[in-house]
C-alpha positions in Angstrom: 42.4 124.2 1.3 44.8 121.6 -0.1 44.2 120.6 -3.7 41.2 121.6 -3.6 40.2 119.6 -0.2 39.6 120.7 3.1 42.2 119.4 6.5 38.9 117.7 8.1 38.8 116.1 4.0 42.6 114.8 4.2 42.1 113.5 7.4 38.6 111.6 6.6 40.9 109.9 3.7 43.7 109.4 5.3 41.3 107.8 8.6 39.7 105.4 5.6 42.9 104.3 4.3 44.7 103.5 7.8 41.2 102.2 8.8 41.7 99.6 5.7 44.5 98.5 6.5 43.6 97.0 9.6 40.5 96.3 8.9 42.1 94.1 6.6 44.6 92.8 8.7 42.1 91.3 11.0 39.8 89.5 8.1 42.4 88.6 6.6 43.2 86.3 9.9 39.9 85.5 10.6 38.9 84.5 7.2 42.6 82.3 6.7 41.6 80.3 10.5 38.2 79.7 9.0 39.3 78.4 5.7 42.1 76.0 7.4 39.2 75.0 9.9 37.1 74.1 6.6 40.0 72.3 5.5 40.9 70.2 7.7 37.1 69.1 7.9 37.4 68.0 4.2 40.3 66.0 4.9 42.6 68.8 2.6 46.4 69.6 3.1 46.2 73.2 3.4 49.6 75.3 2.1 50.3 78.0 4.6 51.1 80.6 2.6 48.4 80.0 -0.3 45.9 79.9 2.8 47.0 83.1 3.4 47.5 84.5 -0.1 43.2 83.3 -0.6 42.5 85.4 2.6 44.1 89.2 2.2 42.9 88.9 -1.2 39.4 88.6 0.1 39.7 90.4 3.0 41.4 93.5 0.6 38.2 92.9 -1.9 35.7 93.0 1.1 37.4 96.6 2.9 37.8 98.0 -0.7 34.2 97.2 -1.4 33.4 98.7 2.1 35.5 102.1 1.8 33.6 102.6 -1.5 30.0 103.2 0.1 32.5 105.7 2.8 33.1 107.7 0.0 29.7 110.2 0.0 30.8 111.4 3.4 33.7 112.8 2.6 32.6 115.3 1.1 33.9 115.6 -2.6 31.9 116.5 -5.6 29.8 114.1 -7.2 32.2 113.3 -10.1 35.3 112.7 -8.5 33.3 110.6 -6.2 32.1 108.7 -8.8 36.0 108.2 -10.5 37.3 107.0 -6.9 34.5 104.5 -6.8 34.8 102.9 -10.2 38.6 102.7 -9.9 37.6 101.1 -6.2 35.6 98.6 -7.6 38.5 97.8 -10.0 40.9 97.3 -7.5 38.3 94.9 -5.7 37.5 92.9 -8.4 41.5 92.5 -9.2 42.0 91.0 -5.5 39.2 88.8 -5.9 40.8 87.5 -8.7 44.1 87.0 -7.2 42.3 85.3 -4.7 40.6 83.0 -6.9 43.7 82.6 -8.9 45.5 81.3 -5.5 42.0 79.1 -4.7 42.5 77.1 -7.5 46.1 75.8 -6.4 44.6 75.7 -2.6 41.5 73.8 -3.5 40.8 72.5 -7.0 44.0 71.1 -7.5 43.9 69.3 -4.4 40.4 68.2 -4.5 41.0 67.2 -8.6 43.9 65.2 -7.3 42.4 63.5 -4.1 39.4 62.3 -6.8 41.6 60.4 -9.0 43.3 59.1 -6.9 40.8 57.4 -5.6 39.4 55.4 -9.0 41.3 52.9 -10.4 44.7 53.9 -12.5 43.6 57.3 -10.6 47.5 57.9 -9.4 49.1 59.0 -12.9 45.7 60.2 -14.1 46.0 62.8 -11.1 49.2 63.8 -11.9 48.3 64.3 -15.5 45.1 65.9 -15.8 45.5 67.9 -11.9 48.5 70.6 -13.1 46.1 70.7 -16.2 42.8 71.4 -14.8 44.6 74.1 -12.8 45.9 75.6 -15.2 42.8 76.2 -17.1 40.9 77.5 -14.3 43.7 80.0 -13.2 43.5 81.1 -17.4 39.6 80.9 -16.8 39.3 83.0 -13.9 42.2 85.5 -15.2 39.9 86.6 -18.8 37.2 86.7 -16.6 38.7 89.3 -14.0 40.2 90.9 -17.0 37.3 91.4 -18.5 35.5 92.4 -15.8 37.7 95.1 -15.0 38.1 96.5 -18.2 34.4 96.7 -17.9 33.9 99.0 -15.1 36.6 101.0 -15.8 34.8 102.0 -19.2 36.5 100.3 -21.9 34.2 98.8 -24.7 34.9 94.8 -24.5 31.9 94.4 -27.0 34.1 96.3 -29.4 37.1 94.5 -28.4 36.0 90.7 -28.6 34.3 92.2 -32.5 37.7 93.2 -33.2 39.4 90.2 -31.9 36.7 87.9 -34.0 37.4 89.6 -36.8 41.1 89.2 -36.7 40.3 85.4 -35.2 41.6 84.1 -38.6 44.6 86.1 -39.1 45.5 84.8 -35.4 44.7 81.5 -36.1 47.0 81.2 -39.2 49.8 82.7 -37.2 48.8 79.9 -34.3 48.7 76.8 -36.1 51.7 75.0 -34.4 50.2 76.4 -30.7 46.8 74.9 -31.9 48.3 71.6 -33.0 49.8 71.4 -30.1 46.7 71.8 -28.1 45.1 69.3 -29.7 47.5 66.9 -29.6 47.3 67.3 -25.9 44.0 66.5 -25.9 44.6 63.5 -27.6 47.2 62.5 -25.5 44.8 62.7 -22.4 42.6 61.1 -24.5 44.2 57.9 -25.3 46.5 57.7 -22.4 49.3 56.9 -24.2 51.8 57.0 -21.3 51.3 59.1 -17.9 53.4 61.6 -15.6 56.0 59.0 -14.1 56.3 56.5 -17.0 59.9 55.4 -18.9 59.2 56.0 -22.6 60.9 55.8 -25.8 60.0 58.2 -28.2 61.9 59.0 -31.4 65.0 60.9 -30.2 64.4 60.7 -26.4 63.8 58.1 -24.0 63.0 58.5 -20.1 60.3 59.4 -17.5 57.6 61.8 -18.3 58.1 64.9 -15.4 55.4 67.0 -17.3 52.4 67.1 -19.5 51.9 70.6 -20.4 49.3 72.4 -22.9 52.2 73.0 -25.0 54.8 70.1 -24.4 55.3 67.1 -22.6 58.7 66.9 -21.0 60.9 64.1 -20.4 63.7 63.6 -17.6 66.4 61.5 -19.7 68.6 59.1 -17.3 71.6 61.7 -18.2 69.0 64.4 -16.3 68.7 66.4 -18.5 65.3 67.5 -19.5 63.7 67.1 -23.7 60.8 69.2 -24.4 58.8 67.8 -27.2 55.5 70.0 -28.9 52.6 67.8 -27.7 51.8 68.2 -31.7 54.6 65.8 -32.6 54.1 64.0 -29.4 50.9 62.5 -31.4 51.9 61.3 -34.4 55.0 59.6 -32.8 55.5 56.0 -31.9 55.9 55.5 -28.0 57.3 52.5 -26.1 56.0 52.9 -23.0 58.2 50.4 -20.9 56.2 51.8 -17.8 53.3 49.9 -18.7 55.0 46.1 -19.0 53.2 43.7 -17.1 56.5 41.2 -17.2 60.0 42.1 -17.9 62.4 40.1 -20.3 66.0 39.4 -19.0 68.1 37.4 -21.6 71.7 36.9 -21.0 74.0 34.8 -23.3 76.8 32.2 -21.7 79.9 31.3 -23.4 81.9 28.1 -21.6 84.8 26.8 -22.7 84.8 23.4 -25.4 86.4 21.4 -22.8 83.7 21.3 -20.7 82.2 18.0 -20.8 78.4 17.0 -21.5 77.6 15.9 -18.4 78.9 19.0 -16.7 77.5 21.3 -19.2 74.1 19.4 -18.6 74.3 20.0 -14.8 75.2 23.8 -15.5 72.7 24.1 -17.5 70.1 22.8 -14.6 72.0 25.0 -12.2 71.3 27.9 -13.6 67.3 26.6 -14.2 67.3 26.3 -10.5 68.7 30.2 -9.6 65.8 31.5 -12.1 63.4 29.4 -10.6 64.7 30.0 -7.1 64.5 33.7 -7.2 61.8 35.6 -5.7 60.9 38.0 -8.9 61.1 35.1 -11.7 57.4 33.9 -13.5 58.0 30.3 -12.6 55.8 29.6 -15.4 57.9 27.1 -18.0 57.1 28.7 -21.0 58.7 32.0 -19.4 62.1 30.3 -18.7 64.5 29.1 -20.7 68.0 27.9 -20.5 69.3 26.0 -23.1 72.9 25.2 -25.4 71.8 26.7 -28.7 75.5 27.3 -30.5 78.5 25.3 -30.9 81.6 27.2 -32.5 84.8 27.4 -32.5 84.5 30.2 -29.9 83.1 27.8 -27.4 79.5 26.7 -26.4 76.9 29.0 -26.1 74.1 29.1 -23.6 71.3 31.2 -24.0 69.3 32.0 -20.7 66.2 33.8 -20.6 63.7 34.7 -18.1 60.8 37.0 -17.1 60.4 39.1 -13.8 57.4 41.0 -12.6 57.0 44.4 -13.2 55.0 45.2 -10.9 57.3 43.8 -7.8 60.7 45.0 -9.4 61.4 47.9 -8.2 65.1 47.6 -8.6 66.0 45.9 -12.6 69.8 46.3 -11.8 70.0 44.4 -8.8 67.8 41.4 -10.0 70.3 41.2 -13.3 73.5 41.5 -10.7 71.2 38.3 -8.7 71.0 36.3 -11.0 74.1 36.6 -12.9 76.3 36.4 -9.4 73.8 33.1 -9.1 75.1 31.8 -12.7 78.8 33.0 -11.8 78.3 30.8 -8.7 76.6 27.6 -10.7 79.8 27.5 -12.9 82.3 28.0 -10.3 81.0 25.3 -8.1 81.2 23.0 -11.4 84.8 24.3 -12.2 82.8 25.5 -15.8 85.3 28.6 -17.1 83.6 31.0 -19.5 85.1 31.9 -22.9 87.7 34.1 -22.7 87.3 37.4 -24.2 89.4 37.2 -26.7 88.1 34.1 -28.4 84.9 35.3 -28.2 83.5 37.7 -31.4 81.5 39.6 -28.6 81.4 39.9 -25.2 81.4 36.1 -23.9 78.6 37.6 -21.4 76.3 39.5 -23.5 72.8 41.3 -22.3 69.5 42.4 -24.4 67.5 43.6 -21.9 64.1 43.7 -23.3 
């Protein structure tokens, strides 16, 4: 006898444990064609390697399961058999777990996604509320393996969840911020302030929202770097969310020189009407465009052009500016109109507010 166990004992183990394995092996394959057979009936892109991750933690739950009830006939005493089989059902219930941990970014997020997407505005609610949904499954389905194991392994949870209720105030003092935070998460999926994907101004930061986490929301500035402000804070501030304008504002001031005469000024001034009217992107309504003389100095005479584009056709703000400025660059060269010089000129003789 080895440790107490007879060779025929070792090799009955040691048969179960191989036997695993490749018992294992082949559900694992069998179950991972099944479930990308299932998915490509639903109409789901299936990940590879999460397809496979879901299936050897189902096939590993299933033999483990399945080597427990082998145990009696190998022969050991009744309480070691009953040890193995509690620390057996452990280990299944923990690859269950991971399998269902690896479901939820196979499945759920997928489906949650593909949902949205199809309701209106359902694009940036998806990529909001999917990564968020996931993640409170995977925290669902973690306490609830947790628990479970701790369960058949012996440990009292009743006692533990007393204890932690009766230290749920202590931990709620010391949580306050992480609490805040939550909430203001919820708030901010409440009111749909700005989604994943939008170019916001906040106080300190401005860019495009890459994240919208329990904790934070994270914003990509246009210098790349990345600002990670407590979803807390990210309630009570003021946001400009220049992701949800319906028109943009383009205003751009001229300066010409004093020599130019009236009649010339007039026909630049109806020039340049023409190249806002004549572009593509412009709202040809009239109260959206004006061009008109509204300073004479002794810097020169100003002309003050403004304009709105459509948002949702501009996918490119810098080239329509460099558009319509080469086409007022062109309406005073063809006139022989110079533009202040830059020295005469208190500011830039071709200012932009871009609005």
């Amino acid at each position: 006898m080895t440790f107490g166990l007879y060779p025929w004992q070792w090799l009955l183990l040691a048969a179960l444990v191989v036997g695993a394995i490749v018992v294992a092996t082949i559900m694992r394959r069998l179950i991972g064609a099944v479930a990308k057979w299932l998915l490509r009936k639903v109409h789901v892109d299936a990940d590879a390697g999460l397809v496979k991750a879901v299936a050897r933690g189902l096939a590993l739950s299933i033999v483990a399961e399945a080597d427990k009830f082998m145990l009696p006939f190998v022969g050991l005493d009744w309480k070691t058999t009953t040890t193995i089989a509690m620390w057996v059902d452990a280990l299944a219930i923990s690859f269950l777990v991971i399998a269902a941990y690896r479901f939820v970014d196979l499945v759920c997020l997928r489906t949650v996604d593909h949902v949205l997407r199809n309701r209106a505005n359902g694009r940036s609610a998806a990529a909001t509320l999917a990564p968020l949904i996931a993640s409170a499954l995977k925290v669902i389905v973690v306490v609830i393996g947790i628990t479970i194991v701790l369960g058949l392994l012996g440990v009292n949870v009743a006692a533990i969840l007393t204890g932690l209720s009766i230290g749920g105030v202590a931990l709620a003092l010391a949580a306050q911020d992480t609490i805040k935070n939550l909430f203001g998460s919820v708030m901010i999926l409440a009111d749909q302030p700005f989604a994943v994907g939008d170019w916001i101004i906040v106080q300190g930061a401005e860019g495009v929202v890459e994240e919208i986490g329990f904790r934070s929301t994270r914003i990509r500035t246009f210098a790349d770097s990345l600002i990670s402000i407590p979803n807390g804070r990210m309630a009570d501030m003021t946001i400009d969310n220049l992701g949800l304008r319906r028109l943009r504002r383009y205003r751009t001031m001229v300066s010409i020189e004093h020599a130019t005469s009236v009649q010339n000024t007039q026909a630049f001034v109806d020039a340049v009407r023409y190249v806002i009217v004549s572009h593509p992107l412009t709202i040809k309504e009239p109260d959206r465009i004006s061009v008109a003389l509204t300073e004479l100095s002794t810097v020169g005479l100003t002309i003050t052009v403004t304009m709105f584009a459509d948002a949702a056709m501009l996918a490119d703000e810098a080239m329509f500016k460099h558009e319509i400025n080469m086409g007022i660059l062109e309406a005073a060269d063809a006139r022989g109109i110079r533009l202040a010089r830059q020295g005469e000129a208190p500011s830039s003789p071709l200012s932009v507010v871009n609005v």
